[in-house]
C-alpha positions in Angstrom: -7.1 9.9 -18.8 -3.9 11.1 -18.6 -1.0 8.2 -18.3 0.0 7.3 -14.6 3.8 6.2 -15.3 6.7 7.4 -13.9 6.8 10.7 -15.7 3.3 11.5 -13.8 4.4 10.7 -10.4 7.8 12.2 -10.9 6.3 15.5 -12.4 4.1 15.6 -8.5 7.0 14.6 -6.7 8.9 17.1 -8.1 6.5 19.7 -8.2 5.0 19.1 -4.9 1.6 18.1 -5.6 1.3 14.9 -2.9 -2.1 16.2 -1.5 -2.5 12.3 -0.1 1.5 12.5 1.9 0.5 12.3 5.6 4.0 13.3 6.6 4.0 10.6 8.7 3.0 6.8 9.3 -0.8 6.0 9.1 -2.4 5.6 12.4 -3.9 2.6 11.1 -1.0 1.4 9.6 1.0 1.9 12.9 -1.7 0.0 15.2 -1.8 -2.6 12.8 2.2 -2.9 13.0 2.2 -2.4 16.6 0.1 -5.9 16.6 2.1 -7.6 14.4 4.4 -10.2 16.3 6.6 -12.0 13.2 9.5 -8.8 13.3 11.3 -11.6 10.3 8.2 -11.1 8.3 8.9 -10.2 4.1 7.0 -7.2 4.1 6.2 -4.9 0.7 5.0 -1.6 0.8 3.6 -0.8 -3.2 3.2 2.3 -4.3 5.1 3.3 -1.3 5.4 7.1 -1.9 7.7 8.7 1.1 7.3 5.3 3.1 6.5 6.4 6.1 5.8 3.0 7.5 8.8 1.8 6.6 10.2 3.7 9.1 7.9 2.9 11.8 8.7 -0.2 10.9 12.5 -0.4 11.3 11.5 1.7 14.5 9.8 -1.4 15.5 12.2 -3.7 14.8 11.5 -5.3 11.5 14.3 -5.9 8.9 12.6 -7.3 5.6 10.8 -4.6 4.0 10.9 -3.9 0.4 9.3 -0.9 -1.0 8.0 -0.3 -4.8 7.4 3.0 -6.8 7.1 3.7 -10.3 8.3 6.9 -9.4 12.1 7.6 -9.9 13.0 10.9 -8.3 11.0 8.9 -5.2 13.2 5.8 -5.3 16.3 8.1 -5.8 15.3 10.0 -2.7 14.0 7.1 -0.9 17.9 5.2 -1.5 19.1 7.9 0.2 16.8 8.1 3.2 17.2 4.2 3.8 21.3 4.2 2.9 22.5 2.0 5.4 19.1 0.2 6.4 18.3 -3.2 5.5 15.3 -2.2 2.8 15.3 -3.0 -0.3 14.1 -0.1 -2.9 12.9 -1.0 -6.3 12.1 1.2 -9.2 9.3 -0.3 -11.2 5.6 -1.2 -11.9 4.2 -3.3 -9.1 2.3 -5.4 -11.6 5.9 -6.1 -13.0 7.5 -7.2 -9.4 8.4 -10.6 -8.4 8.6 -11.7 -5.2 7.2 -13.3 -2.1 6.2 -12.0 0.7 4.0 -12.7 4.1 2.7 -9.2 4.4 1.9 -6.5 2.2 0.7 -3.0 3.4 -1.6 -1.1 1.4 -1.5 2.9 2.4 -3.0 5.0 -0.5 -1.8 3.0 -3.7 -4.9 1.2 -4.3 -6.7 4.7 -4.9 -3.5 5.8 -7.0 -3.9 3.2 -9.8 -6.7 3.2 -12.7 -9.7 1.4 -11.6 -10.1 -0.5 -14.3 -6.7 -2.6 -13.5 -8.2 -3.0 -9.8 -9.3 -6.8 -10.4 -5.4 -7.3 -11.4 -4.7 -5.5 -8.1 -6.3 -8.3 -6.8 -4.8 -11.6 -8.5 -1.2 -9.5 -8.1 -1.4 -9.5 -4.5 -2.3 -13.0 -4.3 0.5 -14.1 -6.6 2.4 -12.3 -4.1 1.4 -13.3 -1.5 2.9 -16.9 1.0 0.3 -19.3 1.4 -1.7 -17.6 4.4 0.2 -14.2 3.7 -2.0 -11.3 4.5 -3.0 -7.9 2.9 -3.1 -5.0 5.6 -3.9 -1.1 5.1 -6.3 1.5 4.2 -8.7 2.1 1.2 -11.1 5.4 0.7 -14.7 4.9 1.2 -15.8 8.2 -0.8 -16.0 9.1 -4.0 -13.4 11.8 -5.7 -13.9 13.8 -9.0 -11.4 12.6 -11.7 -8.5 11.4 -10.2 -6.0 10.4 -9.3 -6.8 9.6 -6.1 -10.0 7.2 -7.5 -12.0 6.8 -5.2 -14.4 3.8 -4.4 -17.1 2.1 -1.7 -17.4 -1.4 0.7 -19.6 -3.3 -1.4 -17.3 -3.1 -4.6 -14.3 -4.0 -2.6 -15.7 -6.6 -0.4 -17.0 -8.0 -3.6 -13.5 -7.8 -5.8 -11.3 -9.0 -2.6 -14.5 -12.3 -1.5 -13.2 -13.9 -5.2 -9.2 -14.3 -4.2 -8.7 -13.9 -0.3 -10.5 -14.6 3.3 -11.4 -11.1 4.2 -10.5 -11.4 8.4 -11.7 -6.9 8.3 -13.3 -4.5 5.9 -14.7 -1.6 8.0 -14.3 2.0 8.8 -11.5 3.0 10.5 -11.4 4.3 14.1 -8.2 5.7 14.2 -7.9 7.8 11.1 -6.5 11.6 10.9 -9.4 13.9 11.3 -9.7 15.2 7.7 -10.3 11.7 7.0 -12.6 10.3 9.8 -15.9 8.3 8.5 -13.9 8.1 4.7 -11.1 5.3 5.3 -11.9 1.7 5.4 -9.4 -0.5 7.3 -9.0 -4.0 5.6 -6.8 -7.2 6.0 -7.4 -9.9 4.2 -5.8 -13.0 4.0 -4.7 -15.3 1.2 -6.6 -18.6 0.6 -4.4 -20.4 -2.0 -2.6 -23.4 -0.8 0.0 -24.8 -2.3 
């Protein structure tokens, strides 16, 4: 498989190939948001490709967002977009970012990473994670030839997230776009560590 660094992602930023870009906030994602009533909250956004929430979520008030891509003709673009906001932009590996935060918002970059580093997925997020802090977003419950995007089903995630975090929801989504209806799961799931 091919490496999925920053050269990768840049090459389909650059050349267009973001088949999973919404062009806009995930209805999930913005329902979700809509409910959420801490606007102080630390809120990440990994893999957060044009960051579409983001900007529902300054919309909505909130001021603590950081946002992570390996990509860097993303995070250029992005520092530009958000000049003048209060969001911090990071360049980097999310399994290389440091931080703590009380809600983190997962929109397609669980199916962007090699499966095989999914059960680090898992233990990064906690790490991440406040004591109670909570995981929110959207996962694909199809499979997909190749990849990226990787595809995966309920069991195996309701499995991999039971061994680190309280799942509060792990069902199919309501609210997704229409080429997507009956293949998005919504999650959130809550951490259990106490400290």
């Amino acid at each position: 498989m091919e490496k999925l660094d920053d050269e990768f992602w840049s090459a389909r930023y650059e050349q267009h190939q973001t088949g999973w870009d919404l062009h806009k906030a995930s209805p999930p994602l913005k329902t979700f948001i809509d409910q959420w009533p801490d606007k102080q909250s630390r809120i990440l956004i990994p893999g957060c490709g044009n960051a579409y929430e983001a900007d529902y979520l300054l919309k909505k008030g909130f001021s603590n967002i950081t946002l992570v891509d390996i990509s860097h003709v993303l995070t250029e673009h992005l520092q530009e977009h958000f000049k003048g906001h209060p969001i911090q932009i990071v360049h980097g590996d999310f399994f290389d970012h440091n931080g703590t935060y009380d809600l983190i918002l997962e929109q397609t970059f669980f199916c962007a990473i090699d499966p095989v580093l999914r059960e680090q997925y898992a233990v990064k997020m906690k790490s991440l994670l406040t004591p109670g802090g909570t995981v929110a977003g959207v996962l694909f419950d199809r499979d997909f030839e190749g990849g990226p995007p990787f595809g995966g089903r309920q069991p195996e995630y309701r499995s991999l997230f039971a061994r680190y975090f309280h799942i509060k929801i792990l069902e199919t989504c309501y609210n997704s776009i229409v080429p997507r209806q009956n293949t998005e799961l919504f999650f959130i799931i809550k951490n259990r560590q106490v400290k």
